[in-house]
N, C-alpha and C positions, 0 to 999 in steps of 0.2 A: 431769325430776327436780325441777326448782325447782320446779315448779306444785304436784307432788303434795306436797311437803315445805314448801312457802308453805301450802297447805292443811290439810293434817294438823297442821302446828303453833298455824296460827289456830285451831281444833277443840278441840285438848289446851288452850293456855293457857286461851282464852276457856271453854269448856263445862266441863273437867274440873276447872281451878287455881281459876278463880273466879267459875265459875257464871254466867256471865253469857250472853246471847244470841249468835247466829253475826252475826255481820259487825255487832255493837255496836261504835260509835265509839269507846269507851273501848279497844279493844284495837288497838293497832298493828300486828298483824300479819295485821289483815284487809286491808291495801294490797296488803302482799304477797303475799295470794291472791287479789285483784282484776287485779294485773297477770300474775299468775303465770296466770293464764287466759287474759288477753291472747296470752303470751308462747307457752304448750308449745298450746293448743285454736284459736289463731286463725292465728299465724306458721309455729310450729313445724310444723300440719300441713299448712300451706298449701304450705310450704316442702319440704315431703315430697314432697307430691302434685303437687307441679310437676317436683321432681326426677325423678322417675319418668317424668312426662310425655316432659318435655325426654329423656330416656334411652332409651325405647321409641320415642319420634320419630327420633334419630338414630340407633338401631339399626337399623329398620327402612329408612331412608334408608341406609343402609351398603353394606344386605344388596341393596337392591334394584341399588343401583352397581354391587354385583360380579358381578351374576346378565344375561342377557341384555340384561335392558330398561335397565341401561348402557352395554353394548358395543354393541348400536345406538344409543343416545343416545334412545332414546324417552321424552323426558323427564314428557311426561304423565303416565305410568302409572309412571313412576321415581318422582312428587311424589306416588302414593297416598295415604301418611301421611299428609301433611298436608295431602289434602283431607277425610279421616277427621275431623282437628283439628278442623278449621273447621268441619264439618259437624254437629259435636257442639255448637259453640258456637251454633251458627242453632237446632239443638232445645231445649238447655240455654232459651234465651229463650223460643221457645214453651211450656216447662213451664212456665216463669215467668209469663209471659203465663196461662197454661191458670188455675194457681193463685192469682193473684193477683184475676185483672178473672172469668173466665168462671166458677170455684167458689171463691167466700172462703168463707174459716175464719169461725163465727160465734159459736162460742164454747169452751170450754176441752175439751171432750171431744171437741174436733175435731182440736185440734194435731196429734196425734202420728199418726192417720191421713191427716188432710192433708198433712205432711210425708213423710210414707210413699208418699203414691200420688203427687207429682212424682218419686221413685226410677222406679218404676214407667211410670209414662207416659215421663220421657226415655229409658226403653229401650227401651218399646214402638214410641216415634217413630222412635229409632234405628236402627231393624233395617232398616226401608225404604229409611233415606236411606243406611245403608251399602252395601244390593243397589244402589241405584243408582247411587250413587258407583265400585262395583265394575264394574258392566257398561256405567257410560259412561268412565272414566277406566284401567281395563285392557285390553291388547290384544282381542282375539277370537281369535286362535290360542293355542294354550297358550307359554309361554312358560319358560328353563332358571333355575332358582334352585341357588346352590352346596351341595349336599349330599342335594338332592332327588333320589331314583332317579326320579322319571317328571316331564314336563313338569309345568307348574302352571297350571294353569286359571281365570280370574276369578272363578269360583263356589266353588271351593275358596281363594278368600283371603277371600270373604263370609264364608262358614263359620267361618275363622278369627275373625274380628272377631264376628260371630255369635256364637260359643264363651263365647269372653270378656266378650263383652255382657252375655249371660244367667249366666255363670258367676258374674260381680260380680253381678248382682242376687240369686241365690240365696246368693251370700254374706251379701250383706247381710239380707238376709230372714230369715237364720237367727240374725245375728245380733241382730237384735230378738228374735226368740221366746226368747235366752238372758239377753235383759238388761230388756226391757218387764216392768212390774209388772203388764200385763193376762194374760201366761201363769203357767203351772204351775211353770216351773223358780225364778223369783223369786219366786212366791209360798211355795215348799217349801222355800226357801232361808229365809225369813224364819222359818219356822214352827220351822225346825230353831236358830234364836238362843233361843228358850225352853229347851232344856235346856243351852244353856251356849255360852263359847266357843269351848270343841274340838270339838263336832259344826259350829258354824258354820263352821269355818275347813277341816273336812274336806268337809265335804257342799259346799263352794264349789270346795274344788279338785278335788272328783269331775265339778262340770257342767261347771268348766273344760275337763276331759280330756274331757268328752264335747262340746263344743260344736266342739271342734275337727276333729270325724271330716266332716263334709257341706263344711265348707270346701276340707281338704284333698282329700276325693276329687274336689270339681267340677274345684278348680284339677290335679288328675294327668288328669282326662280332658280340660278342654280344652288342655294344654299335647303331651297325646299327639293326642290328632286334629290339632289344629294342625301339628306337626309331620311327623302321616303325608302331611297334605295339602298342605305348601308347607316342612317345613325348619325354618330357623331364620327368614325370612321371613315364614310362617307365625306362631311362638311370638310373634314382635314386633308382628306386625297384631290378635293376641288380648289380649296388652297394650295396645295402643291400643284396642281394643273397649271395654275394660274401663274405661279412663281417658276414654272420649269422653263422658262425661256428666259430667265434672269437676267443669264448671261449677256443679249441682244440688247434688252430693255435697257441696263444699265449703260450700257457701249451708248444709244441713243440718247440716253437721257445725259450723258456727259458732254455730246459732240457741243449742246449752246454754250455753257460754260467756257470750253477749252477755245473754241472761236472767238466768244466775248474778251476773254483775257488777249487773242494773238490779235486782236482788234486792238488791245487797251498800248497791247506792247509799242506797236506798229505806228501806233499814234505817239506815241512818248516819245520812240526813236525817230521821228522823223521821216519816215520811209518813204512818204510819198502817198496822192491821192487815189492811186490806181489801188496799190495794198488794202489802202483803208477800204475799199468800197467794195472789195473780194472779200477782205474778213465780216464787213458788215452784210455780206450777201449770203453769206456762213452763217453768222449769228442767229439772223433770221430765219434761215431754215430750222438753225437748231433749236431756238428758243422754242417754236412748236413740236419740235419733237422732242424734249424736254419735258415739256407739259404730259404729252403722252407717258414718259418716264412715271411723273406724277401722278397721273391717275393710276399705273398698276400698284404704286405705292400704297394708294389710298383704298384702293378696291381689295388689294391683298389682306391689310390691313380690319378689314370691316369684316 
């Protein structure tokens, strides 16, 4: 709430009361939407998405205590989560790696696809190293989880994690297509501010309602396969699926923040037109991949 309300009012004073530029030094209350993006886009959602983490980690640690592979003590396949964990954090670096050293960004119409396809690759890596982690770290006989009518099988907790994997990626995928300025829905959105402000404010909250239909039905279908195939076990390993590429997510979800603020700076110090219109060419990209940030937030979440 601070961030959006530090922002909106640097906006109103600065642009509306006296005309003057976004994050001009003259206005004091560009500080407070410099850390105010610090605060709710780099803490606040870090702090989310870990909470979540840590909660889908020990649920799943719970479930698995009370289910067989507790009551024998089989503790390998008891600590599955959190080889899931760890497992994500070894890909999350390979992305990094991928995008960094073996395809760099080379210039501004690359951002926001290059920040897109590390999404993409740490799920596509993912999938492997979770089959693997399942069929070396789960028994070979099926095994009883509490609530499950039929034993549970190592291939049907892949699945799970699998679900959830790809479910977060089509989340987010979708939500670039409703917030990217290279589709249809933003651009219709814009076009619709020419006849005024009550076609903008409705024609926004129509995409709204509709952007929300491919999220929610991924998240009903993997939270119902997961659960036909392991339980509540299950729902908690699709959660983890989802959250194991963390590491990426959050790297994107910080890049709009950290550009808005070297925009804010740029502009304060005087730098010059050229700067300004590299970090706002930044921003932009990030802002939508940011958004993406937010939907695994909310879909982890749910």
């Amino acid at each position: 709430i601070y961030t959006k309300a530090a922002d909106v009012g640097a906006d109103l004073v600065g642009k509306v009361e006296r005309d003057i530029p976004e994050d001009d030094p003259r206005n004091p209350a560009t500080i407070a939407d410099n850390v105010g993006d610090n605060v709710g886009d780099i803490a606040g959602m870090g702090a989310d998405l870990f909470g979540s983490f840590a909660e889908s980690t020990c649920a799943a640690l719970v479930v698995a205590s009370a289910s067989s592979l507790g009551r024998e003590q089989m503790w390998a396949p008891m600590l599955f989560p959190l080889l899931i964990s760890a497992g994500g954090i070894f890909v999350c670096l390979l992305t990094h790696f991928a995008a960094t050293v073996v395809s760099r960004c080379e210039s501004i119409p690359e951002i926001e696809p290059t920040l897109k396809a590390q999404l993409v690759i740490s799920t596509a890596l993912m999938t492997p190293v979770a089959f693997a982690l399942a069929w070396v770290g789960l028994p070979d006989e099926p095994f009883e989880i509490s609530g499950a009518d039929d034993p549970v099988h190592r291939w049907g907790v892949f699945l799970c994690v699998a679900a959830g994997l790809w479910s977060g990626l089509a989340i987010g995928l979708m939500t670039e297509f409703y917030t990217s300025n290279r589709f249809e829905p933003v651009r219709e959105l814009a076009d619709s501010c020419k006849t005024g402000a009550a076609t903008n404010v409705i024609f926004g909250l129509a995409l709204g309602y509709k952007s929300c239909v491919v999220p929610v039905t991924m998240l009903s279908l993997a939270i119902y396969l997961s659960y036909k195939l392991a339980a509540t076990y299950g729902i908690a390993c699709a959660a983890l699926g989802m959250l194991s590429t963390l590491a990426t997510g959050l790297t994107i979800d910080g890049y709009g923040p950290i550009s808005d603020n070297a925009g804010g700076i740029a502009e304060m110090a005087g730098m010059g037109e050229e700067i300004r219109e590299r970090t706002d060419a930044l921003d932009a990209a990030g802002n939508t991949t940011a958004a993406i940030g937010k939907s695994f937030a909310i879909g982890s979440a749910a």
